[in-house]
TORKOL-4160 file (C-alpha; in steps of 0.2 Angstrom, whole numbers, padded with zeros to 4 digits, m for minus):
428
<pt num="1" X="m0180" Y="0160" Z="m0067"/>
<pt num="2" X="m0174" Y="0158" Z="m0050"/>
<pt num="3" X="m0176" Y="0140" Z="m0041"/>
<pt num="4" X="m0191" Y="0134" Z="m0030"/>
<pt num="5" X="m0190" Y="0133" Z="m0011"/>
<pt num="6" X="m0191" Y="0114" Z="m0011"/>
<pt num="7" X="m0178" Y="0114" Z="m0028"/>
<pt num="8" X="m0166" Y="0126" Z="m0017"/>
<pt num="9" X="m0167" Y="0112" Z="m0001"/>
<pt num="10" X="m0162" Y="0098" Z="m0014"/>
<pt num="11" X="m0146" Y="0109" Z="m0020"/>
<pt num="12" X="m0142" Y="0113" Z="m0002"/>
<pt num="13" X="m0142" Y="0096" Z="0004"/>
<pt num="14" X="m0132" Y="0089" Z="m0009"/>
<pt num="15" X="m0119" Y="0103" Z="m0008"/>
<pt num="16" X="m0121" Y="0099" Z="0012"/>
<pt num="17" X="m0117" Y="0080" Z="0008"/>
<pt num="18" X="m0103" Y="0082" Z="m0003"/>
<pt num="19" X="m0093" Y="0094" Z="0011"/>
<pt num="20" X="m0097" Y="0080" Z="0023"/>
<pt num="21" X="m0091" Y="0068" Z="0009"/>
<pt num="22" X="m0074" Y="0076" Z="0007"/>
<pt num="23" X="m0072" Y="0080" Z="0027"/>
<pt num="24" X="m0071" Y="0062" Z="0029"/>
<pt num="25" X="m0059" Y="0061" Z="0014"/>
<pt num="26" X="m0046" Y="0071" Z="0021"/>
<pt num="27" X="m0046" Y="0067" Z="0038"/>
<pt num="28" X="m0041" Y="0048" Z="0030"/>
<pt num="29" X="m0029" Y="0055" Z="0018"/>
<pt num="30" X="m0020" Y="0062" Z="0034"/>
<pt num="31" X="m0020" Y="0046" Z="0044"/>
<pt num="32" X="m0014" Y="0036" Z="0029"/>
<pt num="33" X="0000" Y="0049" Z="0021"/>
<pt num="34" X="0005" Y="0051" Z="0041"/>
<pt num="35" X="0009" Y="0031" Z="0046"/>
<pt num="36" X="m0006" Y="0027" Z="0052"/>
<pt num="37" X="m0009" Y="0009" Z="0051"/>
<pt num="38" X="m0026" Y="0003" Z="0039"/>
<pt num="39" X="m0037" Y="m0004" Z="0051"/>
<pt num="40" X="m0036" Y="0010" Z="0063"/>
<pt num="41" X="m0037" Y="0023" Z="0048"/>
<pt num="42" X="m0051" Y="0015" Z="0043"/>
<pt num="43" X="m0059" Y="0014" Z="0060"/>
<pt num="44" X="m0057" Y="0032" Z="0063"/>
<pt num="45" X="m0063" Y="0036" Z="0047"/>
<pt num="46" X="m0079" Y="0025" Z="0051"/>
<pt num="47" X="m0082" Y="0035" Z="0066"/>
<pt num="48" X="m0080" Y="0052" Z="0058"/>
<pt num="49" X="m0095" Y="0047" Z="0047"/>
<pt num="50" X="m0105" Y="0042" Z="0059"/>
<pt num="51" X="m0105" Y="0055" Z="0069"/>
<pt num="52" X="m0109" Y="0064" Z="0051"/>
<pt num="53" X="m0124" Y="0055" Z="0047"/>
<pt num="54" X="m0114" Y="0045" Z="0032"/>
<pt num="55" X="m0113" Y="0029" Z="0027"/>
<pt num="56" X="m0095" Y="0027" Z="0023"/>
<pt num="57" X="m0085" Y="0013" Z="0011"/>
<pt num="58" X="m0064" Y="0017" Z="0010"/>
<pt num="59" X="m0055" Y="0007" Z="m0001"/>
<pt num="60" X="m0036" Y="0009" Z="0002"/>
<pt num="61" X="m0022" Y="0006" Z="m0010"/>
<pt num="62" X="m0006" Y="0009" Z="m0012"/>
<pt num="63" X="m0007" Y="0027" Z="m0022"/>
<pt num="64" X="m0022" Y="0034" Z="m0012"/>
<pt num="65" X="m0039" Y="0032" Z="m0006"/>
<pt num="66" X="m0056" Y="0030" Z="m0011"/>
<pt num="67" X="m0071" Y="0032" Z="m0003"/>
<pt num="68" X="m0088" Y="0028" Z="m0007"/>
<pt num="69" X="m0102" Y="0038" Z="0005"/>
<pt num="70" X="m0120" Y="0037" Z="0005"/>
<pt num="71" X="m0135" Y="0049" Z="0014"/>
<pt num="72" X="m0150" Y="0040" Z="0011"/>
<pt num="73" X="m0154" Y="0042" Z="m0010"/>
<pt num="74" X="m0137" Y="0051" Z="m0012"/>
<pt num="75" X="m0123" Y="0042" Z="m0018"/>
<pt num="76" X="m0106" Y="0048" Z="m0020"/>
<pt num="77" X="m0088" Y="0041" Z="m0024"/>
<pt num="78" X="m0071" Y="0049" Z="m0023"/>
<pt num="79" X="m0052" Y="0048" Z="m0027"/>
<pt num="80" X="m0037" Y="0056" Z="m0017"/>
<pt num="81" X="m0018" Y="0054" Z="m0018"/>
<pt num="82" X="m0011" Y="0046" Z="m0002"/>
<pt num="83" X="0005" Y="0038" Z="m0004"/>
<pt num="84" X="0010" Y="0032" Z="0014"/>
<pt num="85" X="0028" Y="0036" Z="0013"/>
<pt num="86" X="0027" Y="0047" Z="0028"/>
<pt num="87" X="0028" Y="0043" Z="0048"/>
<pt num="88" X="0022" Y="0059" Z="0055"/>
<pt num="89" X="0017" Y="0054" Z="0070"/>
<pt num="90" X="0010" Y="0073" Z="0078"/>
<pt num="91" X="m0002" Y="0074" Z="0061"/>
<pt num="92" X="m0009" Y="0059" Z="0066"/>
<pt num="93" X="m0012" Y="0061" Z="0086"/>
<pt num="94" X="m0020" Y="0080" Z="0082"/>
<pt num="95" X="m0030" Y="0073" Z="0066"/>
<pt num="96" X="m0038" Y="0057" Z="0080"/>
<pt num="97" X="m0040" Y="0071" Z="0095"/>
<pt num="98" X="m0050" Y="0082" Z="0081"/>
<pt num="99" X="m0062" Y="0070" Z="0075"/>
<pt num="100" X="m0064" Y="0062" Z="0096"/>
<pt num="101" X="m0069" Y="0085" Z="0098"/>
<pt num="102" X="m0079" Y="0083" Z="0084"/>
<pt num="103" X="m0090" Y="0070" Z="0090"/>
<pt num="104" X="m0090" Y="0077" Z="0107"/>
<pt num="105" X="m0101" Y="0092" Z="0098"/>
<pt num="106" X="m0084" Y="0105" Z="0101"/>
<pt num="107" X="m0081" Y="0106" Z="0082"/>
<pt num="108" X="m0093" Y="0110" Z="0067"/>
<pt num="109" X="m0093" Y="0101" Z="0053"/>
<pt num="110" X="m0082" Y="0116" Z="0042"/>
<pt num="111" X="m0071" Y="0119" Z="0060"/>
<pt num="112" X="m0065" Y="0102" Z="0059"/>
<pt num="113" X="m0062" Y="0106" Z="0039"/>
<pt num="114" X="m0051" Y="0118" Z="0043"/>
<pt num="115" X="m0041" Y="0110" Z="0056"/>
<pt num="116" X="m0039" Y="0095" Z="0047"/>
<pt num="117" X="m0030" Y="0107" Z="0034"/>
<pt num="118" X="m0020" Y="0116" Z="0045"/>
<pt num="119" X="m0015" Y="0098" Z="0053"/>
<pt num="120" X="m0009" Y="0090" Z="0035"/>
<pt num="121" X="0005" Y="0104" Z="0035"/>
<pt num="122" X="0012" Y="0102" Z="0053"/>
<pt num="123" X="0031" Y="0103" Z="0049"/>
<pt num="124" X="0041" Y="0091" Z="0055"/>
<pt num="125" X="0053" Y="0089" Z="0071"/>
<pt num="126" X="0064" Y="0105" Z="0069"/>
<pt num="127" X="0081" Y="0103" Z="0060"/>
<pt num="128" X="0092" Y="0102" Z="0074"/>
<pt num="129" X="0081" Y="0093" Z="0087"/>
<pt num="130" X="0080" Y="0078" Z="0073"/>
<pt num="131" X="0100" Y="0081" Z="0070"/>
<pt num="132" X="0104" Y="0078" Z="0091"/>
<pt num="133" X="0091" Y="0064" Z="0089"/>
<pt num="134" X="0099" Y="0054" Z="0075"/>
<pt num="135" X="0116" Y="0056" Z="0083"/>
<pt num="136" X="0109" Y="0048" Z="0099"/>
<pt num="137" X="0101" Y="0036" Z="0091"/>
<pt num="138" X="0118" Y="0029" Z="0083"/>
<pt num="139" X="0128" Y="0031" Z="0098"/>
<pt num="140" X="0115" Y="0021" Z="0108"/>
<pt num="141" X="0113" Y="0008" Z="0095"/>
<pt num="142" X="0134" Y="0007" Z="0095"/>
<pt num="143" X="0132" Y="0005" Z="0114"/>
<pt num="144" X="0120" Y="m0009" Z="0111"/>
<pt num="145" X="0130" Y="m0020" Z="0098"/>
<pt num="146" X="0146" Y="m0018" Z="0110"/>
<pt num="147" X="0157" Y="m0002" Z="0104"/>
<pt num="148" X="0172" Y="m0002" Z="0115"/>
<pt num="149" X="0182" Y="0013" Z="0110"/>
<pt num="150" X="0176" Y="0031" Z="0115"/>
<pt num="151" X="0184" Y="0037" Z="0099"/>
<pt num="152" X="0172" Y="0027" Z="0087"/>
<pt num="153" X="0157" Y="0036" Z="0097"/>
<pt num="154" X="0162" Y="0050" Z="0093"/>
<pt num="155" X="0165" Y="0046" Z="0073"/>
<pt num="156" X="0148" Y="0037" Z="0075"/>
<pt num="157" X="0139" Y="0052" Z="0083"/>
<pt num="158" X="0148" Y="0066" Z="0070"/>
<pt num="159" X="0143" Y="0055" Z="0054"/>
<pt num="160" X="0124" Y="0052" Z="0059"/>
<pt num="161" X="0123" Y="0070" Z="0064"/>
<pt num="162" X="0130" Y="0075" Z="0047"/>
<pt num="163" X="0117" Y="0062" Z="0038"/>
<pt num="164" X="0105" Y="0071" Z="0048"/>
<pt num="165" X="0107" Y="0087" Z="0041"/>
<pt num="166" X="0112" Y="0080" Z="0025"/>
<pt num="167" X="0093" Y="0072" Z="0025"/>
<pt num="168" X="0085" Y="0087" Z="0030"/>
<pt num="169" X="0094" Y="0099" Z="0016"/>
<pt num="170" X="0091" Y="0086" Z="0000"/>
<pt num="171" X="0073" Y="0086" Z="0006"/>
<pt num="172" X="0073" Y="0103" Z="0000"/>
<pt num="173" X="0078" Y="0099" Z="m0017"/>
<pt num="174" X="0071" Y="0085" Z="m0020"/>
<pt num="175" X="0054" Y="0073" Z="m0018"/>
<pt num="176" X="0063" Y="0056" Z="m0020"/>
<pt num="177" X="0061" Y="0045" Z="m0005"/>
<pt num="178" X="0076" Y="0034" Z="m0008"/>
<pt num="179" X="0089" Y="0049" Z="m0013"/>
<pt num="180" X="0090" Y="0054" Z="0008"/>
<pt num="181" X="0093" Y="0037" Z="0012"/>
<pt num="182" X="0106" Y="0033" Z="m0001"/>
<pt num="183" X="0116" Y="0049" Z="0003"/>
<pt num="184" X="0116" Y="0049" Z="0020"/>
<pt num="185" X="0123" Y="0030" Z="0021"/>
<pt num="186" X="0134" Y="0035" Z="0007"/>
<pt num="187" X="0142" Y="0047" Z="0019"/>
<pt num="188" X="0143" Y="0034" Z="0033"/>
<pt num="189" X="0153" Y="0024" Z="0024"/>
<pt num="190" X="0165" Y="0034" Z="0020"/>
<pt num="191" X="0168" Y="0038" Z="0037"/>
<pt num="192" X="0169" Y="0021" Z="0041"/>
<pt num="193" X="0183" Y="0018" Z="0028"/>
<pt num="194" X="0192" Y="0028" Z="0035"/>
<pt num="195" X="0189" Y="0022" Z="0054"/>
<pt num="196" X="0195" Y="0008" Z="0047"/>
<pt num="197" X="0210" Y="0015" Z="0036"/>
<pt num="198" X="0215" Y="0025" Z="0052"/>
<pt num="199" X="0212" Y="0008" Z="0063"/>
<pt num="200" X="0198" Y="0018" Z="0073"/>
<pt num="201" X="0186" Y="0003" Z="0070"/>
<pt num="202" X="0183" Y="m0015" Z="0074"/>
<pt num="203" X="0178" Y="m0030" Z="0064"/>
<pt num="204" X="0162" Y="m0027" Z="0068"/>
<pt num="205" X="0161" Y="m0008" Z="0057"/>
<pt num="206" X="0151" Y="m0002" Z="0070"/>
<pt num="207" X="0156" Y="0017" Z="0064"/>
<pt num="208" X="0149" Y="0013" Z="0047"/>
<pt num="209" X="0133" Y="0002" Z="0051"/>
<pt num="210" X="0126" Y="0010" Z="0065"/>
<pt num="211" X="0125" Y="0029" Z="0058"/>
<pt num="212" X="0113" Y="0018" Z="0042"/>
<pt num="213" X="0103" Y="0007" Z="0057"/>
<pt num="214" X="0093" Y="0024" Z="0061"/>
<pt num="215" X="0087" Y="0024" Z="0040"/>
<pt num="216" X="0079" Y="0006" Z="0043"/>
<pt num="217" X="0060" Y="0011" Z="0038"/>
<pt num="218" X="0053" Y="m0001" Z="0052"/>
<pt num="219" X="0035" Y="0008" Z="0051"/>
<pt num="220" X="0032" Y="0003" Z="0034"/>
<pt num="221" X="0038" Y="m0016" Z="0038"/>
<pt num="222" X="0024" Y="m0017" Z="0053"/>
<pt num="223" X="0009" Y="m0008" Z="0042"/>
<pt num="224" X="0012" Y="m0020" Z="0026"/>
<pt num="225" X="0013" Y="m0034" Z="0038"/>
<pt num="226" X="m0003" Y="m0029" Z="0046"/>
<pt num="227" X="m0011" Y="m0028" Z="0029"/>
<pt num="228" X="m0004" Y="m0044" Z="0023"/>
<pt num="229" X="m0013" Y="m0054" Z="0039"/>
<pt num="230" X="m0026" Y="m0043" Z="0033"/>
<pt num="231" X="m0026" Y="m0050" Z="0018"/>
<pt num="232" X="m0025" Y="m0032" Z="0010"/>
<pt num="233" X="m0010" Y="m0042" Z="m0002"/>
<pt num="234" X="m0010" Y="m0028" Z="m0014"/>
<pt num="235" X="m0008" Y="m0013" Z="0001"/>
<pt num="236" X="0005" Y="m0023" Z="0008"/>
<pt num="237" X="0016" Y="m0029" Z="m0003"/>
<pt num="238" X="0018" Y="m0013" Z="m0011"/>
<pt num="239" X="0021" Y="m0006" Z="0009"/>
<pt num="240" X="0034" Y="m0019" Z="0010"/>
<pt num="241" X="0042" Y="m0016" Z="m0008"/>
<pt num="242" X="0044" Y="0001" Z="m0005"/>
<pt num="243" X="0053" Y="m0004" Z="0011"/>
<pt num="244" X="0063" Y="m0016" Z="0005"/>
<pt num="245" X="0068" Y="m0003" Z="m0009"/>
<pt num="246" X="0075" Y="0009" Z="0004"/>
<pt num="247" X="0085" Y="m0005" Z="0013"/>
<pt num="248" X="0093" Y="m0007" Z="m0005"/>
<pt num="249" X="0096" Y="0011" Z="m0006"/>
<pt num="250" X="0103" Y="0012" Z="0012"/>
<pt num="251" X="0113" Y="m0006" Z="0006"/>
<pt num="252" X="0119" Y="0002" Z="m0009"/>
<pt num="253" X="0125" Y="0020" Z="m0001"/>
<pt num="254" X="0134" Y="0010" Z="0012"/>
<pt num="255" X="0143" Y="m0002" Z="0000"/>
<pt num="256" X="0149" Y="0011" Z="m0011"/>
<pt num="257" X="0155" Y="0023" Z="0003"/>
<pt num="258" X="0165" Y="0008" Z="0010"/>
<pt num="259" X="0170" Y="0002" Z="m0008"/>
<pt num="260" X="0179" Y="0018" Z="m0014"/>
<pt num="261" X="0193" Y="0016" Z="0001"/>
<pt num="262" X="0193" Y="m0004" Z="m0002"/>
<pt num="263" X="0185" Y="m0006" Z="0014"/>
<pt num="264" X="0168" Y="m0022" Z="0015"/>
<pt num="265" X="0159" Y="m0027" Z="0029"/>
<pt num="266" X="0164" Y="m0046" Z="0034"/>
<pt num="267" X="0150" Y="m0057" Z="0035"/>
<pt num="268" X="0147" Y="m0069" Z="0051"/>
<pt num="269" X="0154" Y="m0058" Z="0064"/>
<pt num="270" X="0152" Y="m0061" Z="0081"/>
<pt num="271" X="0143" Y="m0047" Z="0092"/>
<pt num="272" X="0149" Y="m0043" Z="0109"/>
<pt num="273" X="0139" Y="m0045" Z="0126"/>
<pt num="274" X="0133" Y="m0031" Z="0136"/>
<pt num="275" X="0130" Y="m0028" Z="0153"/>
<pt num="276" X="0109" Y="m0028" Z="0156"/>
<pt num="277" X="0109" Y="m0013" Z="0164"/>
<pt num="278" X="0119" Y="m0001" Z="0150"/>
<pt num="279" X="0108" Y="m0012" Z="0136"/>
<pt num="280" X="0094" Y="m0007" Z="0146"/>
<pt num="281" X="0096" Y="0011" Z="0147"/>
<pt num="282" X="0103" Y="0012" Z="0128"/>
<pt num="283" X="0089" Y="0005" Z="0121"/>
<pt num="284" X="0077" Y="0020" Z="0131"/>
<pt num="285" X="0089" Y="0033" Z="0122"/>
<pt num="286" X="0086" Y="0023" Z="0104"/>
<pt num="287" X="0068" Y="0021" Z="0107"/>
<pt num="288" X="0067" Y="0042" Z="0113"/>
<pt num="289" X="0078" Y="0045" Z="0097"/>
<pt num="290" X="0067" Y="0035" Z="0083"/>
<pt num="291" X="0050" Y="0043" Z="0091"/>
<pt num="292" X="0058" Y="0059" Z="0089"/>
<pt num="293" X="0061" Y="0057" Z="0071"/>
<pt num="294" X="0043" Y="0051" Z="0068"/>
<pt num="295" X="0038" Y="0069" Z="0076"/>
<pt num="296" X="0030" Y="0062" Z="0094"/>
<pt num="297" X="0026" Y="0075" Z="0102"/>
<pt num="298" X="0038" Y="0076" Z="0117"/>
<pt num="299" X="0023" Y="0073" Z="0131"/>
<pt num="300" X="0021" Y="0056" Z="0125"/>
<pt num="301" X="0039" Y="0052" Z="0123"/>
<pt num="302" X="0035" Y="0042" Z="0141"/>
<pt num="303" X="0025" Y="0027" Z="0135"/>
<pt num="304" X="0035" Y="0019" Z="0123"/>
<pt num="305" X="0053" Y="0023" Z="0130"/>
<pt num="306" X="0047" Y="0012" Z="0146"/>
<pt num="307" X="0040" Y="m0002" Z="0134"/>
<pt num="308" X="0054" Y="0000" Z="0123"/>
<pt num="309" X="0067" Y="m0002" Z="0140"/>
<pt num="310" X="0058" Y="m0018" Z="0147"/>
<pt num="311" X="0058" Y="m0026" Z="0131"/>
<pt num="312" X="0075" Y="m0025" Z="0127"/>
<pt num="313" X="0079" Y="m0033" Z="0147"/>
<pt num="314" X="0066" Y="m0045" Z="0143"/>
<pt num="315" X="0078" Y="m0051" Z="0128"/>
<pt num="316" X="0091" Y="m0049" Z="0136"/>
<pt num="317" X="0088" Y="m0061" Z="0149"/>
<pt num="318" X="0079" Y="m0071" Z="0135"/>
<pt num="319" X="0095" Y="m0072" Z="0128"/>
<pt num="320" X="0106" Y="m0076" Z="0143"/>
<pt num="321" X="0097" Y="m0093" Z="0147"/>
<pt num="322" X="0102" Y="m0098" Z="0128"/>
<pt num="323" X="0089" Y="m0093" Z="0116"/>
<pt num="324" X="0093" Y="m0087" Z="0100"/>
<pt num="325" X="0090" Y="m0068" Z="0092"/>
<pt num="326" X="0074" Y="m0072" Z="0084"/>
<pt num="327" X="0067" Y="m0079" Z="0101"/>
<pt num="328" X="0074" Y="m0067" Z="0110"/>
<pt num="329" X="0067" Y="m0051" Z="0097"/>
<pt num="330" X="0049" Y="m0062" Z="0095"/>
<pt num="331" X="0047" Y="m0065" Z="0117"/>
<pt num="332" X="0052" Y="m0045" Z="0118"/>
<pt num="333" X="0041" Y="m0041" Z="0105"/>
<pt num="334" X="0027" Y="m0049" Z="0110"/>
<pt num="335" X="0028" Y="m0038" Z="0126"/>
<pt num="336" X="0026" Y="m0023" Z="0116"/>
<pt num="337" X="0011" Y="m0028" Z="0107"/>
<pt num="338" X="0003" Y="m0032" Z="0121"/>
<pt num="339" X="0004" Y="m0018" Z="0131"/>
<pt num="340" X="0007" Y="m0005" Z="0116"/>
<pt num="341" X="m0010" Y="m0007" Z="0107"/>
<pt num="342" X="m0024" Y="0000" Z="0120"/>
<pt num="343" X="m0011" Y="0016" Z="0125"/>
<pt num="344" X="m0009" Y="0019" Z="0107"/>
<pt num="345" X="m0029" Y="0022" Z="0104"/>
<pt num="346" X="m0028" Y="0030" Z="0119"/>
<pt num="347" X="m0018" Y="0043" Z="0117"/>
<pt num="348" X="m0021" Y="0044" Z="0099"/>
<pt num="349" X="m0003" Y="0036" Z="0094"/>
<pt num="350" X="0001" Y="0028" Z="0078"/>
<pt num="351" X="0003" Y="0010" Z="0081"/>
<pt num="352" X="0019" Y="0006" Z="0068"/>
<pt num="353" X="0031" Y="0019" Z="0072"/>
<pt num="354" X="0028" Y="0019" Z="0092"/>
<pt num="355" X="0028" Y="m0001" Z="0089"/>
<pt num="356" X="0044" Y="0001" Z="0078"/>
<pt num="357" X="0053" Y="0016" Z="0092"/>
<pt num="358" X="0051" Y="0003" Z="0106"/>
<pt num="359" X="0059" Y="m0011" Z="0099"/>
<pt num="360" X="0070" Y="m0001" Z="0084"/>
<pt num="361" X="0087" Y="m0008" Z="0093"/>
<pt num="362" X="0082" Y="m0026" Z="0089"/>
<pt num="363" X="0080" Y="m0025" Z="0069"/>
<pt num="364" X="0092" Y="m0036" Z="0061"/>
<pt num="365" X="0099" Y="m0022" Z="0050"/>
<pt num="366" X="0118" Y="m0026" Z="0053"/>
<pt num="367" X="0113" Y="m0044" Z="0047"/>
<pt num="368" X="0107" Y="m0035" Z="0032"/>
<pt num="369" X="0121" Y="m0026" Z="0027"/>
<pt num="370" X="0133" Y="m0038" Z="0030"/>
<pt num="371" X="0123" Y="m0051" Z="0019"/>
<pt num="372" X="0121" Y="m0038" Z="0006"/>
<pt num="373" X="0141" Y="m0036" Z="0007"/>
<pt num="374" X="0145" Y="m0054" Z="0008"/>
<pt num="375" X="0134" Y="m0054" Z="m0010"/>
<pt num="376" X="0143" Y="m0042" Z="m0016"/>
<pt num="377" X="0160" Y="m0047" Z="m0013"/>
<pt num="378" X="0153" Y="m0066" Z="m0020"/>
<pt num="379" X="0160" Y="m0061" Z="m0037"/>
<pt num="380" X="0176" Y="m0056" Z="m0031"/>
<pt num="381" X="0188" Y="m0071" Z="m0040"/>
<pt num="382" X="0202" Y="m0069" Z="m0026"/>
<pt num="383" X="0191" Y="m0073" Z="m0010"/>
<pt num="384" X="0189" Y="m0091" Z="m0007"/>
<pt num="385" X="0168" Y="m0093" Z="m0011"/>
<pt num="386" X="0167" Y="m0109" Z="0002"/>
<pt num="387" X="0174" Y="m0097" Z="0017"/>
<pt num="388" X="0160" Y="m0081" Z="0013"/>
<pt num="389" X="0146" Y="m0091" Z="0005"/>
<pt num="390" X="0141" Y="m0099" Z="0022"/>
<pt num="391" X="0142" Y="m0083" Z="0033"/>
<pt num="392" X="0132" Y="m0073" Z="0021"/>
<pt num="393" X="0119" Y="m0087" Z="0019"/>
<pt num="394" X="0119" Y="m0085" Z="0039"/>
<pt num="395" X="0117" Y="m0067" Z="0041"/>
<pt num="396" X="0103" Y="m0065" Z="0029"/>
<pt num="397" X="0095" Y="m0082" Z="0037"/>
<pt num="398" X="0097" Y="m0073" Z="0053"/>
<pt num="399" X="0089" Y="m0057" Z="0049"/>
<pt num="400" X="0074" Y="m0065" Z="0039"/>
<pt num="401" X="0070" Y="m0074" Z="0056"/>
<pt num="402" X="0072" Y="m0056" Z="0068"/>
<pt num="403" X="0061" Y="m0050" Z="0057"/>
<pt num="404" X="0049" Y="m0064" Z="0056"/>
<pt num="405" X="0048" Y="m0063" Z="0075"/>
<pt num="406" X="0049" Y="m0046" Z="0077"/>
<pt num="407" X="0034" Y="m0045" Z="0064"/>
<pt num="408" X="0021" Y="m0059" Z="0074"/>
<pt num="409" X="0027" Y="m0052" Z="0093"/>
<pt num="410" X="0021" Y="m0033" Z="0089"/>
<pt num="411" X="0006" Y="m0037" Z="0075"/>
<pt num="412" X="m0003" Y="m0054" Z="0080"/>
<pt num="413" X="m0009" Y="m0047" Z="0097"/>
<pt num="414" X="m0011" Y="m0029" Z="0090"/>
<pt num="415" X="m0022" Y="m0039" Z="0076"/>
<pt num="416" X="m0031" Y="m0046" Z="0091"/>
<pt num="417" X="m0035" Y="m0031" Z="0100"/>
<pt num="418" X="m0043" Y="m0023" Z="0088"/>
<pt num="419" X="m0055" Y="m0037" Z="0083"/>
<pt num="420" X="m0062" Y="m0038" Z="0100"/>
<pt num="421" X="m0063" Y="m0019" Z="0102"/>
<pt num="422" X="m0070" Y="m0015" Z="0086"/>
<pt num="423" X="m0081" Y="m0032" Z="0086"/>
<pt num="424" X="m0087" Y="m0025" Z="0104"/>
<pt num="425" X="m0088" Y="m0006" Z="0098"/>
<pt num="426" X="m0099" Y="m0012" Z="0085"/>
<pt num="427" X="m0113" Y="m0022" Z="0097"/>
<pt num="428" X="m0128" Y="m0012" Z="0101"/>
């Protein structure tokens, strides 16, 4: 007996909102997955139902989403895997334009379904562009810690390219999100040891550290930041945990590499000044490098390069007149997160990783190693405790602060923005 006409409406309607239901579903799983920060995932989700005709409720966590979506007396609640691991920053910008084309009437409801699909498989920047970008990243960063020697560029720029491509292959193989990172420092400090064996490298083991600077997961330090003052605790701390894990990978790969020659990095050494205008235009060629390994598109590479390069001169002088790192990374940062914040909704941008690209070149990751070496070599018998106790406590006191700083300059006024925005979006 086949259905009556009104029985036939019914079924049609709930098959209708269920599409619409999982629409909204996997445009969030894209933003989250891709390094999207929370509140604006959640702010783009809210508007894609909208313009739907749904009442929508998303509950992020750690492992995935859920969403709870209402149309009048229909109710219904889903689940979907979302680990935000990734930074993918051309996902996001396409998966923002298509839902600001859907609301402007230029996609249907099952168009926007199928571009959403075809988005959440947009590979990643090419093989060798990321190799050329990771190389220049670590020579700029070299530049900007003080690298005298032509020769250790060059080491530097051979050993990042070769974790580059070393990255790139074990993703092939394998899933785990710390094996890359491990690896790839692993090989840098090898060919710092033997920079150092061979007298090719300083005190300051710029040829082993500044290959593993360009593995420092900043993105994922900025979003659980933003959900901790969000008082998402649960979101966040996992988002810094898994952070703090790759650091230890990192820490660990660099550590052994330097250890199988004998080699360790000493803690509590000083850095070297730089001229303004070569810290300047080394920090533009860090901050182009790190938006190039979170796949920017190249035409919007413009934005946070110039933020990026008058943040750092604003540190730089910050630190000329006798203020410390952390003020100098928290006045610099706070530039960023005041100007960065309106182009990034604007040009449909995620917030951490440009946030992170622009002032990448002041996280305190030689601090971090070098604590994490002091630590280590604090249960060797044969080195004096009293002489590598108090430089170690110093590097990691040092770092916790950068990062502190860095964390309030970029988020507290990003925080801001968004409250008055949304608070204003939301008025009738």
């Amino acid at each position: 007996m086949g259905l009556s006409t009104s029985e036939a409406a019914d079924r049609q309607k709930v098959i209708d909102f269920e599409e619409r239901s999982d629409l909204v579903l996997k445009v969030a799983q894209v933003l989250h997955a891709n390094g999207q920060s929370t509140d604006d995932t959640l702010a783009a989700a809210q508007r894609l139902s909208g313009s739907l005709a749904l009442s929508a409720t998303i509950i992020p966590r750690w492992e995935g989403l859920q969403l709870e979506v209402t149309d009048g007396p229909d109710r219904l609640v889903s689940l979907v895997i979302a680990e935000p691991t990734g930074v993918q920053m051309d996902r996001v910008a396409r998966a923002l334009q298509a839902i600001d084309d859907h609301a402007a009437g230029r996609f249907k409801p099952s168009d926007l379904l199928e571009t959403i699909a075809t988005i959440s498989h947009v590979p990643p920047a090419p093989t060798w562009l990321f190799t050329i970008a990771a190389a220049a990243g670590a020579a700029a960063l070299s530049v900007l810690f003080g690298v005298h020697h032509f020769t250790a560029v060059a080491l530097i720029i051979v050993s990042a390219a070769a974790g580059a491509v070393l990255r790139r292959t074990l993703a092939r193989y394998s899933d785990n999100p710390f094996l890359q990172p491990f690896c790839a420092a692993l090989l840098a400090g090898i060919v710092g040891a033997l920079a150092v064996r061979y007298e090719l490298s300083s005190s300051l083991r710029l040829v082993a550290v500044c290959p593993c600077m360009i593995l420092v997961p900043g993105p994922h330090v900025l979003n659980g930041m933003m959900d901790l003052i969000a008082a998402r605790i649960t979101l966040g701390a996992s988002r810094l945990v898994y952070a703090c894990l790759i650091v230890l990978a990192i820490s660990a790969g660099l550590l052994l590499g330097l250890g199988l020659l004998g080699v360790s990095l000493p803690p509590g050494v000083p850095g070297r000044e730089v001229p303004i205008w070569l810290d300047v235009i080394s920090a533009g060629v860090a901050v182009a490098a790190f938006s190039i390994f979170f796949s920017m598109p190249l035409r919007m590479l413009g934005w946070p390069v110039a933020v990026g390069m008058a943040a750092h001169a604003l540190r730089w002088s910050t630190l000329a007149i006798g203020g410390g790192p952390a003020l100098g990374a928290l006045v610099a940062c706070l530039v960023v997160g005041l100007i960065l914040p309106p182009i990034a909704r604007r040009h449909h941008m995620p917030f951490a990783a440009i946030g992170f690209a622009s002032v990448v070149s002041m996280m305190p990751g030689v601090f971090l190693f070098r604590m994490a070496s002091g630590l280590f070599q604090l249960g060797d018998t044969s080195i004096a405790i009293d002489q590598l106790l108090a430089p170690t406590i110093a590097d990691g006191i040092t770092a916790f602060t950068i990062i502190l700083g860095m964390s309030f300059g970029v988020i507290v006024p990003k925080v801001v923005y968004d409250r008055i925005t949304l608070s204003g979006s939301a008025k009738p």
